[in-house]
N, C-alpha and C positions, 0 to 999 in steps of 0.2 A: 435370259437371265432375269430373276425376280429376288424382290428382297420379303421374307413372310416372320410374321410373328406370332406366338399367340400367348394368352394371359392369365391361369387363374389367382383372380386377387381377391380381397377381404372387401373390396366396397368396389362403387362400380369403373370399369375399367378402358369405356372410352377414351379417355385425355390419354390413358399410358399408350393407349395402340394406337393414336393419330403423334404420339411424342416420339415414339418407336418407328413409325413409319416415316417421320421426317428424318430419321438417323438411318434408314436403309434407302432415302431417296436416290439415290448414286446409283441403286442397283436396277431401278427404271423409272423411266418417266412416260410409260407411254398410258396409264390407267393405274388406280388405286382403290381398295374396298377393303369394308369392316363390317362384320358382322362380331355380333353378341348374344349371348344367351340370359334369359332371367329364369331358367329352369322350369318354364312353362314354353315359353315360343321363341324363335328367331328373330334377332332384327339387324336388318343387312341396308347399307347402301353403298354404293359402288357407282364407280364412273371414270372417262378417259378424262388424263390432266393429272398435272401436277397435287401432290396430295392437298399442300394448300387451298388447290382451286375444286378440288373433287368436294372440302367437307366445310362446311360455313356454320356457324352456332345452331341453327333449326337440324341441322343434318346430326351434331353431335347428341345433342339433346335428343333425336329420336332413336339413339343406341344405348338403351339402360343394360344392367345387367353385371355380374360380377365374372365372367367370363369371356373371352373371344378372340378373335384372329383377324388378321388384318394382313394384305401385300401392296405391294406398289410391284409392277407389271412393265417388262418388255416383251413384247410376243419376238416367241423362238417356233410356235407350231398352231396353228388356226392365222384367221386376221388380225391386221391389227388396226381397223379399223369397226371392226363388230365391238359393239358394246356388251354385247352378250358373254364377249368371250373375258371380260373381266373378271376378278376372283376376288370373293369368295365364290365359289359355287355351291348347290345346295338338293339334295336330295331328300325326299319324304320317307324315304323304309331304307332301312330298319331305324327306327326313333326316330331320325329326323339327322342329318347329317349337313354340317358345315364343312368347308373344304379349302384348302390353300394350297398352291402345289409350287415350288421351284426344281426347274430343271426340262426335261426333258427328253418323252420316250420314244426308245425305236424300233418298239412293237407295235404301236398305238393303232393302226392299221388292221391287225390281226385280229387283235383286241377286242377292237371297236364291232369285226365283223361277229366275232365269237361272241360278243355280250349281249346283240342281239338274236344271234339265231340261237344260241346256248343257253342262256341267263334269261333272254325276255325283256332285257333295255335297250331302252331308245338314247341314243348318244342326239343331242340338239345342237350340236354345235362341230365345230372342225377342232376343238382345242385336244389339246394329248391330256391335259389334268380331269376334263368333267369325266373321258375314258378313266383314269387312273381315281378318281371318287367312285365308276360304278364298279368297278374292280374290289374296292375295297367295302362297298356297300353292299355287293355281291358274297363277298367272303366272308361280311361277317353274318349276314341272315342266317349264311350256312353254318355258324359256330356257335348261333347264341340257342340255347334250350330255354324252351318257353318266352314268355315274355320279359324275363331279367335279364341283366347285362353284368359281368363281372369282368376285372382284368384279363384274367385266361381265357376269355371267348376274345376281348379284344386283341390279344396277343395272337392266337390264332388263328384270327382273321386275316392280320396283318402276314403272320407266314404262307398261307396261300396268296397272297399282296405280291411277295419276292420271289416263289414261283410261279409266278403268270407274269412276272412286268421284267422287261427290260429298258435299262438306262439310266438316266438320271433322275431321280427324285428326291428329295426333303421337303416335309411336309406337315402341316399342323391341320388340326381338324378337331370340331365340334362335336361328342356326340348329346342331342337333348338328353338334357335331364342328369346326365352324369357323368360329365367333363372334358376335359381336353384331351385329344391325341396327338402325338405327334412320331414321327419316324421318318430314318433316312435310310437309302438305296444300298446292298449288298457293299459297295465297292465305297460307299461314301462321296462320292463325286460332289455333289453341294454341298456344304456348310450345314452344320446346325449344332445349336450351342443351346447350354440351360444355364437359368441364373437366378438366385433366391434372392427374396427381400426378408425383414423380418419387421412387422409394422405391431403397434398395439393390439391388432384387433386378429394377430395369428399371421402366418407366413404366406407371401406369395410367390408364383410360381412365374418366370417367363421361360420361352424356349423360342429361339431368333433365328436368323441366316448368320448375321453377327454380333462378336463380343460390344461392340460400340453399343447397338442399342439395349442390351441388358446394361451398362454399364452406365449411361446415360441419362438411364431413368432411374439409379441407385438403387439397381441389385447389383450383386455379386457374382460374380461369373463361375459357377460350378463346376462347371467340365465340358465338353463335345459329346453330344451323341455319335456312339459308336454306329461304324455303316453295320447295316444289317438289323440294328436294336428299336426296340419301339420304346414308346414311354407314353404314359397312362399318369393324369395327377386329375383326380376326383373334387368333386365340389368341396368337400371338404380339406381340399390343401394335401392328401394322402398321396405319394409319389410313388410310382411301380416301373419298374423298366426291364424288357426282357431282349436276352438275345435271340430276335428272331428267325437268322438266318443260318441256312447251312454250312456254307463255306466264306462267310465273309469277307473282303482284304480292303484295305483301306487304299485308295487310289483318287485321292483328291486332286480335283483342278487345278493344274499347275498356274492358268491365269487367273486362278483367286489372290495369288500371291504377289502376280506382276500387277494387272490392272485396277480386276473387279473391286477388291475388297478395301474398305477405309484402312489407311496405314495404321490408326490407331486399333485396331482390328485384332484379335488372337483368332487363326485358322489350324483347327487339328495340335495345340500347344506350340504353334509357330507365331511371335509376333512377326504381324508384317511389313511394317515398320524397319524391325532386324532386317528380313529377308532380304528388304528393297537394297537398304544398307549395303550388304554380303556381294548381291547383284552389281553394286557400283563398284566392290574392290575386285574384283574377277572380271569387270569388264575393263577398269584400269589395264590392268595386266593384260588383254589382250592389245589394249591400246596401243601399248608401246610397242609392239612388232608390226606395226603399220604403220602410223605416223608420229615424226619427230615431236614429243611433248614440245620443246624452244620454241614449235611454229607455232602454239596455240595460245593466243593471249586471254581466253574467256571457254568458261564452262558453264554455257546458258541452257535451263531446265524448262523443255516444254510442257506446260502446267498442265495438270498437277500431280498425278500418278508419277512421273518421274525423280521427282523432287530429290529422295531420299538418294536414289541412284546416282544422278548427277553430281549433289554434294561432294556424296563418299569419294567419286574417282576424282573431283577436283580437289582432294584433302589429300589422295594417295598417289597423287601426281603434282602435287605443291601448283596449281593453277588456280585464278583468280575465278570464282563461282558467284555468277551475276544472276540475276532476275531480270530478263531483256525481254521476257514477253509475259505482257500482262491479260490476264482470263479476264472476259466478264460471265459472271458466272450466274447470269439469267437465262445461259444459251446451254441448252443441253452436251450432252456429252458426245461429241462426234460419233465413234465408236459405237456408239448403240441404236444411235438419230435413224430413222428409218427410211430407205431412200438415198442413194449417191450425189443423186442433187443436191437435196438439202443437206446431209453433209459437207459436200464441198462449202455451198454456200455460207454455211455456217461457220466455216474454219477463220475466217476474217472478220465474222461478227462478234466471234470467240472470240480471238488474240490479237491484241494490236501491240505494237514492238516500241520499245525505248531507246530511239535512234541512238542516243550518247555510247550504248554498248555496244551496239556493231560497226559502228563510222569506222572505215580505216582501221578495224580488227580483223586476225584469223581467228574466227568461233569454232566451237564443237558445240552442235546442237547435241541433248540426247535428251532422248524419248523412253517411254517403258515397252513401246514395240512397234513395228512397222507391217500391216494388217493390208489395206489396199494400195497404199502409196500415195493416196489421195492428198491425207492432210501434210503428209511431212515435204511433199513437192511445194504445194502451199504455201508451206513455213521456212523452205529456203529459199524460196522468192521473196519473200518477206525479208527477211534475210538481207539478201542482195540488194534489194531495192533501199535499205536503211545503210547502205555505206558498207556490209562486210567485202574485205579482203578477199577471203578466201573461207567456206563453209564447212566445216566437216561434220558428220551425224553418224552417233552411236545410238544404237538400238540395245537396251536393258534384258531383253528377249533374242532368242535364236528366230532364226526363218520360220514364218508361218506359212508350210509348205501345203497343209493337207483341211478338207473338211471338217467342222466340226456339228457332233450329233447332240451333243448333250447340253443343249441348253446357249450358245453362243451363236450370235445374227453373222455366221460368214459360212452357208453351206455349200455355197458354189466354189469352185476349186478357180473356176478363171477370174474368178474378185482376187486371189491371191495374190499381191504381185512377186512372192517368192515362189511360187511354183512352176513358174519355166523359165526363172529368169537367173542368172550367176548376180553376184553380190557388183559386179563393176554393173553391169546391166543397168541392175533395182540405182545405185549412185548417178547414172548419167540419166535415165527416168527422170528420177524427184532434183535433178541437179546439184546433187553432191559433189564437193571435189576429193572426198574419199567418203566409204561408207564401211563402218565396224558390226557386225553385231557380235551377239554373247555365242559362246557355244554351248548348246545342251547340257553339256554334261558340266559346267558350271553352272548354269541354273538352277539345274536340280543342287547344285553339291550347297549352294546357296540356301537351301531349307533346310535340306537333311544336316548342315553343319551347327544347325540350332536343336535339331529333334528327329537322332537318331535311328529314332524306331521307325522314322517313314520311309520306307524302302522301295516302291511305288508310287507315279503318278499318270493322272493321265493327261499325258501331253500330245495327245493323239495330233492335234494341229500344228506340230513341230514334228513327230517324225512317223505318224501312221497310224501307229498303233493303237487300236479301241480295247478298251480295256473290259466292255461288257463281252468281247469275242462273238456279236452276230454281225459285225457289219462285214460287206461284201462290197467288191465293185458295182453290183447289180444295185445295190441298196443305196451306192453313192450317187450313180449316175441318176436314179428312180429320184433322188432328192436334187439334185443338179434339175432337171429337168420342169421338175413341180415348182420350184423359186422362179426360174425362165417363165412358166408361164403364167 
């Protein structure tokens, strides 16, 4: 999971892409890079850390230019400790290409063997995006006549992009000399959004992972890039967008809506902020055919993706809705932290509990979902250790039964602790004295009850199903195996 933006503005445009990438920091913190263009050359730095800690005044001041792209980085496919494998990445032909990728593919393999022995590239790195830069570096050499470049060679390019790559991709990219690109994946699986400014000196352009950081840095939030469509805005501020794919369908990340995405967020014309909302009144409702509401004295939200969820079901079940565990929020986000150790470790450096709410209370812990069982065992030991009664924990999310390919740090199926385990199991595990989660099909009903036209997602990590139709057992277990070693 990454968070990417890029910018063409009227004057230069570093402060907006390091201001934009501290509003997509949520989406990783394992490396951050920005590159720019001044219509003559590149100028890129990049580095692991936090975005604060990657760019210092000399670092900013060495990125002129009235164009660029910028991510903050969790590795989903290469290391994540190669520095190399940070993005932007950048390629010399055709023009000179800048590159930012969110997501990830599961061809890249293929690909990678195809681009050298086919194409004549050398792939330097293990990452699935410098494979999906030569991809599209490749495709477009083949579309442009002579040495000019117009929209229709870029569009073109981009369609050979969609038949050759499977999976998850959104993506912004530089070409020298004559502007931004940007486009997302047949199926739309990541994010990406466009948003106008209109200053004295003519209009700028951004296109984000999310509405926060267009809105942030006051532009206006325009619309979503449809899956399948590219979009092309020229140094001159001139916007083109075509639909490049064949059969497009739109089948966004169902855990954009629980986890990844800031609540103050618009995904695909879904706030998700609503969603989380929606989530807490359907998971109320299940509540009460498991446990007596009378027995529950407090509805404490473990911070902070659940926030919205937990309110809602303490409003729809007339229960008292505490804030009993307090985030320090210098500590990364469990969930993405790389390494089981250091997540565990982390989960206590994270949260420390405000004994007054649990003394001699029946609590309902809930969360936005329960992924290894790691942190929420943690946090009702915590719990218990501050005086609670009796602990109950609802999960905002259904069981995360199955692997995921597209861009999410959980590809081993035995990390799950829903996948061979019953719902009393996963409770006596993490030491629940009962354990609720959401059912699927409130989930979903939880989006599509705000925007009807989404008919599709992919929630492959709840019930199987990939929605790019290549994955196979062979290809689960081939990724099971490669994480193990």
């Amino acid at each position: 999971m990454c968070g990417i933006v890029g910018v063409v503005g009227r004057s230069h445009v570093n402060q907006l892409l390091y201001d934009s990438l501290l509003l997509l920091q949520h989406r990783g913190q394992d490396a951050a890079g920005i590159a720019t263009s001044d219509n003559r050359q590149f100028y890129l730095h990049k580095s692991h850390g936090l975005v604060r800690d990657v760019f210092r005044a000399h670092n900013m001041l060495s990125l002129p230019g009235y164009c660029g792209i910028g991510q903050v980085r969790y590795p989903t496919s290469g290391s994540n400790v190669n520095e190399q494998e940070a993005q932007p990445f950048y390629v010399n032909a055709p023009f000179g290409i800048m590159f930012a990728h969110n997501g990830n593919l599961t061809n890249w393999k293929e690909l990678r063997e195809s681009l050298f022995k086919v194409d004549l590239r050398h792939i330097n790195t293990n990452s699935d995006s410098e494979v999906l830069l030569n991809v599209f570096a490749n495709e477009l050499q083949s579309a442009v006549h002579g040495v000019s470049l117009d929209e229709n060679s870029i569009f073109q390019a981009i369609s050979g992009v969609h038949r050759r790559v499977r999976g998850a991709y959104a993506v912004v990219s530089i070409i020298s000399g004559y502007g931004l690109v940007a486009f997302r994946d047949v199926n739309g699986i990541r994010p990406l959004c466009i948003g106008r400014q209109e200053t004295n000196s003519g209009t700028e352009w951004m296109v984000a992972s999310e509405s926060v950081a267009l809105e942030g840095n006051g532009f206006t939030f325009v619309r979503d890039v449809d899956p399948g469509e590219a979009i092309f805005i020229d140094m001159d501020s001139n916007l083109f967008s075509k639909q490049c794919a064949d059969n497009p369908k739109l089948s966004p990340c169902i855990f954009e809506y629980i986890y990844f995405s800031r609540p103050d967020s618009f995904i695909d014309k879904v706030p998700v902020y609503d969603a989380r909302l929606r989530m807490g009144e359907y998971l109320a409702k299940k509540l009460t055919k498991y446990v007596r509401t009378g027995d529950i004295d407090v509805v404490i939200p473990i911070p902070d993706s659940s926030r919205p969820a937990a309110m809602q079901l303490a409003h729809s079940l007339n229960i008292n809705y505490r804030e009993g565990l307090i985030k320090n929020r210098y500590v990364g986000r469990t969930f993405i932290m790389p390494g089981q150790a250091m997540r565990r470790k982390s989960v206590r450096q994270k949260l420390n509990t405000i004994n007054m709410e649990f003394k001699n209370k029946n609590i309902l812990l809930v969360d936005d979902s329960i992924v290894r069982g790691t942190t929420s065992k943690e946090i009702v030991e915590m719990a218990r250790s501050s005086g609670a009664n009796k602990v109950y924990f609802a999960s905002a999310a259904a069981q995360i039964k199955h692997q995921n390919v597209y861009g999410i740090d959980m590809p081993t199926q035995s990390e799950l602790i829903a996948s061979n385990r019953t719902d009393e199991e996963i409770a006596k595990f993490i030491g629940a004295d009962a354990l609720i989660y959401q059912d699927l099909d409130d989930m979903k009903k939880s989006i599509t009850d705000i925007n009807n036209s989404l008919t599709d997602f992919d929630a492959s990590c709840f019930d199987g199903i990939y929605v790019t139709g290549d994955i196979d057992s062979i290809y689960l277990s081939n990724l099971s195996n490669s994480r193990v070693s």
